[in-house]
C-alpha positions as CSV (number, residue, x, y, z in Angstrom):
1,X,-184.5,-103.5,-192.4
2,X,-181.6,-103.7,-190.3
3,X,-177.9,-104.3,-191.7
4,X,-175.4,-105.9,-190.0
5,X,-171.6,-104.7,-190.4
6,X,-169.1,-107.2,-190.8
7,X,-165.3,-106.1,-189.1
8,X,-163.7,-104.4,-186.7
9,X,-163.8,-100.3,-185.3
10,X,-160.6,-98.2,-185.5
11,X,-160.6,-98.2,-181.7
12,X,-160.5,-102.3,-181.6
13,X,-158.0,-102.5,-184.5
14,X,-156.1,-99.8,-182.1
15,X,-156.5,-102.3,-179.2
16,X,-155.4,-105.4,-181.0
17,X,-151.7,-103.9,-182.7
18,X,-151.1,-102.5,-178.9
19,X,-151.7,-105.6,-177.4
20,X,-149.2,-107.6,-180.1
21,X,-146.5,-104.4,-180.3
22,X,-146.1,-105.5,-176.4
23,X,-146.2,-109.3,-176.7
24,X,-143.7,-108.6,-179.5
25,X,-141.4,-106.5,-177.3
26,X,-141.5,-109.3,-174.4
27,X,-141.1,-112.0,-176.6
28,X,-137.7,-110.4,-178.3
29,X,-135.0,-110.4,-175.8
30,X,-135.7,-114.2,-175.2
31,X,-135.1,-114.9,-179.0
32,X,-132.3,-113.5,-179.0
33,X,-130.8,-115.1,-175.9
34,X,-132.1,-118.6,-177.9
35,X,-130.4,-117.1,-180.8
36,X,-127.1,-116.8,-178.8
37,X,-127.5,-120.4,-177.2
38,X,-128.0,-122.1,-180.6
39,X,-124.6,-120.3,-182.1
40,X,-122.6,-121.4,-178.9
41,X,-124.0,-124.4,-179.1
42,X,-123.0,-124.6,-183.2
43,X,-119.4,-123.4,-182.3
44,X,-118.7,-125.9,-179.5
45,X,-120.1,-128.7,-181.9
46,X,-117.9,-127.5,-184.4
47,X,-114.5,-127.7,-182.3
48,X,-115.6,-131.1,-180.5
49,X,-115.8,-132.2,-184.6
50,X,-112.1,-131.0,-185.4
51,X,-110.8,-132.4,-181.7
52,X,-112.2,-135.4,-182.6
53,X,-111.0,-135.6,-186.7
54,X,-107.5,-135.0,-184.8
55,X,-107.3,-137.1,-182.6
56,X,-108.5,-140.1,-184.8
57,X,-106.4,-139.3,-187.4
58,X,-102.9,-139.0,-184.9
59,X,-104.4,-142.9,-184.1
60,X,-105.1,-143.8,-187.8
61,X,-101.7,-141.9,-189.1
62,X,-99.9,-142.9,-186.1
63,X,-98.0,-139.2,-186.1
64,X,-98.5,-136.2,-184.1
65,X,-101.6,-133.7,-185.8
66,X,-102.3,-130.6,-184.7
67,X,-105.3,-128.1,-184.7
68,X,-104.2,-124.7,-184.9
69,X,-106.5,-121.0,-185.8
70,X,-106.6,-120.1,-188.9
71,X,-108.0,-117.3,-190.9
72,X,-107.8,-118.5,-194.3
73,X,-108.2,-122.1,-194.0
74,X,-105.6,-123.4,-195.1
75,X,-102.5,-121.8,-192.8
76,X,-102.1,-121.0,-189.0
77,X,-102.9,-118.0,-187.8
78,X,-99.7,-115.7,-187.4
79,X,-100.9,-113.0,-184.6
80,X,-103.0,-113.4,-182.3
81,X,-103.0,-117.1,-182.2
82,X,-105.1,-117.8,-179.0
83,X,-108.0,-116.1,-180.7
84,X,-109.9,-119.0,-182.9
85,X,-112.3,-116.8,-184.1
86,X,-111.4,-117.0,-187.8
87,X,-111.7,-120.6,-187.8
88,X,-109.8,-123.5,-187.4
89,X,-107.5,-126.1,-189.4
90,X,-106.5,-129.4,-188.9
91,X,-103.5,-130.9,-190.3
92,X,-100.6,-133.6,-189.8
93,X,-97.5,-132.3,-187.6
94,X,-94.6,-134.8,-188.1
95,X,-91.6,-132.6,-189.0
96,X,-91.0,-129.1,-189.5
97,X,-92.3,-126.8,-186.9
98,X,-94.3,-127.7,-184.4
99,X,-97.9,-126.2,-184.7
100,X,-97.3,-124.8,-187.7
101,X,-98.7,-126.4,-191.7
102,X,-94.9,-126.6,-193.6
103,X,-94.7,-127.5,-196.8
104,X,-94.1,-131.1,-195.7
105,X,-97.5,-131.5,-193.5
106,X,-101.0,-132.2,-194.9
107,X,-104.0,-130.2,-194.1
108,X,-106.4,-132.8,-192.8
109,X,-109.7,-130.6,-192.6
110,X,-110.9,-127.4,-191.5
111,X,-113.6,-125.3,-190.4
112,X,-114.5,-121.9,-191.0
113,X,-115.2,-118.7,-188.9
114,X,-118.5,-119.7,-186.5
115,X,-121.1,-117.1,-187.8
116,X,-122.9,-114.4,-185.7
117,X,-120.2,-112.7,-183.8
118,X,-119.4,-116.1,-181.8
119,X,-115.9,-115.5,-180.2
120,X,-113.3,-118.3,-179.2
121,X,-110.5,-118.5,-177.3
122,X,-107.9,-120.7,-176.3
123,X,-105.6,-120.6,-173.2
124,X,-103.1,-123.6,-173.2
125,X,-99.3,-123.8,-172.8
126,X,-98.8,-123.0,-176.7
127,X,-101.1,-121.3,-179.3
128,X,-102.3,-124.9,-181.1
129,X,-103.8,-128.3,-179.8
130,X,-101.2,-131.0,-180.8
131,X,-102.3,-135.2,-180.3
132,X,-99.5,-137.9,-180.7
133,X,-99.3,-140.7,-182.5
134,X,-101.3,-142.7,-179.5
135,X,-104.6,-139.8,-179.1
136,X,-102.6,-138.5,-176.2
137,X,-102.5,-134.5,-175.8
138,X,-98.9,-134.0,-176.5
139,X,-98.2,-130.6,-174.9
140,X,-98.0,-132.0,-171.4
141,X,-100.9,-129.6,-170.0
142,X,-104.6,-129.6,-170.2
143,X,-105.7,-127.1,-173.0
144,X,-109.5,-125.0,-172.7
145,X,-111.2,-123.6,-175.7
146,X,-113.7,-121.1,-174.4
147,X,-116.8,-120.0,-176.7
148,X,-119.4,-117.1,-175.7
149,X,-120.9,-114.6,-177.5
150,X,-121.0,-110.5,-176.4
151,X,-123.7,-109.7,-174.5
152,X,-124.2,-113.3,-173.5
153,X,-125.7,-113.7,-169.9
154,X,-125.7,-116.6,-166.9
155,X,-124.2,-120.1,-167.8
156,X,-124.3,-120.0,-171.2
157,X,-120.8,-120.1,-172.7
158,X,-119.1,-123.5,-173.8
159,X,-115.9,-124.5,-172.3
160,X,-113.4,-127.6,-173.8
161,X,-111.2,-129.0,-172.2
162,X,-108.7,-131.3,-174.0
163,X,-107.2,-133.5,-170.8
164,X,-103.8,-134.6,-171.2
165,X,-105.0,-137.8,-172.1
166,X,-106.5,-136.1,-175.0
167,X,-110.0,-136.9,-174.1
168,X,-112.1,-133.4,-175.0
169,X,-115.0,-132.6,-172.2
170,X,-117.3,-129.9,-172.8
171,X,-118.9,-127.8,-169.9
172,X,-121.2,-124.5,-169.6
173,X,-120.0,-121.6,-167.6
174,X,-120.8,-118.2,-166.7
175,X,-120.2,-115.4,-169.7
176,X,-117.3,-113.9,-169.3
């Protein structure tokens, strides 16, 4: 009587891990590059969302608000103001100083730190995004909001630009 064995030899077991260990070792740089895209992706969403809650409120309050970085969510950032990657707040900007939450402003909304090492930046004329009463950019200049993440390659970062018109538009561009 002849018996038949049911599974596999050490030597095909052997085979079949090598084969995976290298499909897994090809397959994880890419995931991580889609890893990368997707938190880009999430940050630049998330500063469209608080250009556009500021702007919509500076038309609804009819006054100037501003979107400023912030660390703790609920004040400006003190040092190192062009870097937004604490987070962001948004908040009316009547009196007081400009581009700053005083005691007399409201904090409108804001946003925490983007997650996975994403990094903004912002180069404008001043260190916070101000809209007047009409939606209008009211610091006279265009302002860009760059997003990327270290180790990011080809056209992959997120640029913002707020026009003076105060119209946000949102382009990819080469890591930095």
């Amino acid at each position: 009587m002849k018996s038949t064995q049911h599974g596999f030899t050490v030597m095909e077991l052997m085979a079949a891990l090598a084969v995976l260990a290298i499909l897994v070792g090809l397959a994880t740089p890419s995931l991580r590059q889609f890893s990368g895209n997707s938190r880009i992706a999430a940050t630049s969403n998330s500063l469209l969302n608080a250009l556009a809650v500021a702007r919509s409120e500076a038309l609804l309050r009819s006054m100037p608000i501003s979107v400023c970085a912030s660390t703790d969510a609920v004040t400006c950032r003190t040092s190192g103001r062009t870097d937004w990657s604490g987070g962001w707040i948004v908040f009316t900007d009547n009196s007081g100083t400009a581009g700053t939450l005083d005691s007399t402003d409201v904090l409108v909304q804001s946003w925490p730190a983007p997650g996975g090492g994403t990094s903004v930046s912002l180069n404008a004329a001043s260190d916070y995004v101000q809209f007047d009463s009409r939606g209008m950019n009211n610091l006279g200049a265009a302002a860009t909001l760059t997003t990327w993440f270290p180790g990011c390659k080809g056209n992959i970062s997120s640029q913002i630009v707020v026009t003076v018109v105060g119209s946000p538009q949102a382009t990819k561009i080469a890591c930095p």
